[in-house]
N, C-alpha and C positions, 0 to 999 in steps of 0.2 A: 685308236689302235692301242692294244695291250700294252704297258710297260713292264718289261722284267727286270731283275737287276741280279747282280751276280754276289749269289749265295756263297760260294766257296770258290774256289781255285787251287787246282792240285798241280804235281808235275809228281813226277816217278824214276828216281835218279837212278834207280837198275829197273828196268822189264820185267815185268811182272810179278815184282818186290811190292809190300804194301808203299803209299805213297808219301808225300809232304802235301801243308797246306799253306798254301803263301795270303798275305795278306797285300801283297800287290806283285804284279810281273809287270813284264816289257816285253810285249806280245812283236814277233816278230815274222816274216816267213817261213821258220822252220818254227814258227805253235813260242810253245813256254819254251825262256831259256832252259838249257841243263834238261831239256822232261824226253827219259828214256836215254839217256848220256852213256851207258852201258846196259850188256845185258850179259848170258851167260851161251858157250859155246859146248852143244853136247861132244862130247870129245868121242863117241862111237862112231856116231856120223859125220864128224865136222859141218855142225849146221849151229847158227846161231836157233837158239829155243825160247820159249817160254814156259808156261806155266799151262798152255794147253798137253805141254807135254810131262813138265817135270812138274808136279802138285804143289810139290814143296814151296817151291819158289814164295808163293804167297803165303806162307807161315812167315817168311824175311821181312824185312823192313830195312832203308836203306837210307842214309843221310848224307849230304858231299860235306866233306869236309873243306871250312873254310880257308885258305891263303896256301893250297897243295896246287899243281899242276903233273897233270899225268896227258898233254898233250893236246885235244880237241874238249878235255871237261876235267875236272876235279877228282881227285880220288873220291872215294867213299867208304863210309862206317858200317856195316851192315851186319844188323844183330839177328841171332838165328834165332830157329823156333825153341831150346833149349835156354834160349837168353844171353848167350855168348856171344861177344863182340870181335870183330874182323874186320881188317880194314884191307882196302884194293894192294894197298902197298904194304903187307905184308910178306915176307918171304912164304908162310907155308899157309898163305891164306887162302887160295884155290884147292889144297888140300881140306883144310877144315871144311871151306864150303861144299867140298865133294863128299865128304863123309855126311855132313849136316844133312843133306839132300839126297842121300842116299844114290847118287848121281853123278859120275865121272865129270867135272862141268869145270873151265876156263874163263874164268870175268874177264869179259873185253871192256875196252873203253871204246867210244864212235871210234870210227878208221873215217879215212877220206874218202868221197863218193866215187871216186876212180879206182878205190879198189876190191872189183869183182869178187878176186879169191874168195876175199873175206865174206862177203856177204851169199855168195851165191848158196844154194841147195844142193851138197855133194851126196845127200841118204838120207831116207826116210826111215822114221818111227817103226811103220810097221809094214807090209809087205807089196802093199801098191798105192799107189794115189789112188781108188778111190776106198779106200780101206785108212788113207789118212784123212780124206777129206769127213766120212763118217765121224769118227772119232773126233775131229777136233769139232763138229757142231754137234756133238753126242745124238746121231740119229737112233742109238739105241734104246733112247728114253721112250721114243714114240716108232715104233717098227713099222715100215714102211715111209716115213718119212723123209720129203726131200733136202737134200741141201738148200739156203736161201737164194735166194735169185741173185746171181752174181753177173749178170747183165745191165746193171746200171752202173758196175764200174769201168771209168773210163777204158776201152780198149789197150791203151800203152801201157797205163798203170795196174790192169789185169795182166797184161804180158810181163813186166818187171816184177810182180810179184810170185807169179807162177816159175820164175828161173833162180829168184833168190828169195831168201826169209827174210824180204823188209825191204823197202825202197830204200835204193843205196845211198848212204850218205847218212841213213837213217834208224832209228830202232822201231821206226812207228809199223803198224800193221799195216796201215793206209794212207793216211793223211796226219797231216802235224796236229789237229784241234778236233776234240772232242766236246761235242756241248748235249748236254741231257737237264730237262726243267725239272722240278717238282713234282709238276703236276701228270707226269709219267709214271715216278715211283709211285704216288700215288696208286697210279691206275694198274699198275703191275701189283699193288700191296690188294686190291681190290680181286684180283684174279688170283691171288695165291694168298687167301687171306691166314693162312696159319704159319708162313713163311717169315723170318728174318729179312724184310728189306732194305739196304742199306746202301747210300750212294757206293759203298769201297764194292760193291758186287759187279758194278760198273763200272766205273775207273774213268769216268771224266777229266776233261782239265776245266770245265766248268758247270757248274752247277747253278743252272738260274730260277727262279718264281718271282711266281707276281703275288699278291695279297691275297688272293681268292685261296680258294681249298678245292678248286677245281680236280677233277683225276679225269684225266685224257689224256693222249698221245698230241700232243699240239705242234710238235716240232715237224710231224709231217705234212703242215700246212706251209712249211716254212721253203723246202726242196727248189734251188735253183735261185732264192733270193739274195741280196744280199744282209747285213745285220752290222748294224754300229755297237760294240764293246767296249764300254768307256772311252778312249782315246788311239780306239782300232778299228779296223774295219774287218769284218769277215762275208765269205760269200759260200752259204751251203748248197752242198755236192749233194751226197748221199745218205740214205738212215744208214746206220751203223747197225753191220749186222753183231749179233752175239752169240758166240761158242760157248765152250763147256765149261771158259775159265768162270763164268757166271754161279757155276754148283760147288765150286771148290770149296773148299775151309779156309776161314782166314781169321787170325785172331778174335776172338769173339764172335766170330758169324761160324754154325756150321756147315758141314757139306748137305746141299738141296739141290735134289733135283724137280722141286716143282717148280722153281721160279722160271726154270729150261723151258720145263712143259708148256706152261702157262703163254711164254714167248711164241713159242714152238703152233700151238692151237689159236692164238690171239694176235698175235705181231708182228706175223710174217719173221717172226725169230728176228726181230731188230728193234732195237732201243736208244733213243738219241738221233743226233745227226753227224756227219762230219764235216770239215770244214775248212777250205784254204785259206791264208790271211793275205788279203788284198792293199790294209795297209798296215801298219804296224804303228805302235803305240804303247802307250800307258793303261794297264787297268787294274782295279782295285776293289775290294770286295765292296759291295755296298753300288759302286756304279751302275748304272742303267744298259740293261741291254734290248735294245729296238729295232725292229726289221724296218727296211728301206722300201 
């Protein structure tokens, strides 16, 4: 059986802010410590957002500042696309970042999973769900096309996200762990061969290959199994589908929409896998990661 080992590890201390790269975590039930610790709250709608809706966001980059406490995670440093730096605990630092973004927008930190308010969906973007759903997997790139097949996510965990933006307790989309191999980008650099490929267009919290130079979709052999991660255990749910944050701009990548395309005609528009953590542990770049 294949051995992979784990190329990078990210986490993302605001939501849809470019990320960090750790050179070891402490892989827990709720994924990477501190990854997704806050995000930002459109203040039109009072709905916690991202970056499928506010573009900006991923021009930011965002760091926790060490030996601070703002409650459930860290403040954090978060320098705009301008270059200007702003930290959570600033007095008029929701203001900068709402001018920076061009975007009315309130930095939360997690709240507690009991509370609703905060996390639930009080308005949408734009004038119906399915007029939001289009837009956030840019069905306009490819006219006529459908949204992805959204029946392999569990029933409960389809119902808790369709009431609020994010499983509560949470900033994640779906699931705490994202894992995406090499030998994907590959295979997407191979479909979109004049394209900028770059793991930050996917936003993993892991990045693994094996030695070959293989370019295939291989994680979707993986669905249902479980997987040893250095001194963790994971057990993979579903591919990870991919929206529109994929064509954005982001510090040296620009805005493409073939890499959508490419998904879209090729991938069932999904890249990667996701993945609940069964036990929790030590892992480190450079460690082996092997399906069970």
């Amino acid at each position: 059986m294949t051995t992979y080992r784990i190329k990078e590890i990210w986490r993302y201390p605001v939501k849809s802010m470019q990320g960090e790269m750790l050179n070891r975590c402490e892989l827990t039930s709720g994924g990477v410590p501190l990854d997704r610790g806050r995000a930002v709250r459109d203040e039109k709608t009072q709905t916690i957002r991202g970056a499928k809706w506010i573009a900006g966001l991923m021009l930011c980059s965002a760091r926790y500042i060490e030996g601070t406490d703002a409650g459930l995670v860290p403040h954090v440093e978060i320098t705009l696309p301008d270059g200007g730096r702003v930290r959570s605990d600033d007095p008029d630092g929701n203001d900068r970042l709402s001018r920076a973004l061009d975007h009315s927008v309130i930095l939360w930190p997690l709240r507690p999973m009991d509370d609703d308010d905060h996390y639930r969906i009080k308005g949408l973007m734009t004038g119906s769900m399915d007029e939001e759903m289009s837009a956030m997997f840019a069905l306009s790139l490819i006219p006529g096309q459908p949204i992805p097949d959204l029946s392999k996510i569990p029933p409960a965990l389809l119902a808790e996200v369709s009431q609020f933006a994010s499983p509560r307790g949470t900033y994640f989309d779906l699931y705490p762990v994202h894992v995406l191999t090499g030998a994907s980008l590959r295979h997407i650099q191979s479909l979109a061969p004049e394209s900028v490929i770059d793991v930050r267009r996917f936003r993993p919290n892991f990045l693994v290959d094996d030695d070959s130079d293989d370019a295939a979709l291989v994680e979707t052999a993986w669905l249902d199994r479980d997987a040893k991660i250095g001194g963790a255990k994971l057990h993979i749910d579903i591919k990870a589908m991919r929206c529109i944050m994929t064509t954005r701009e982001q510090p040296g990548l620009p805005r493409d929409g073939a890499v959508m395309r490419a998904m879209m005609r090729q991938t069932e528009q999904c890249l990667g896998v996701y993945a609940n953590v069964v036990q929790g542990g030590a892992v480190t770049v450079g460690d082996d990661f092997r399906l069970g």
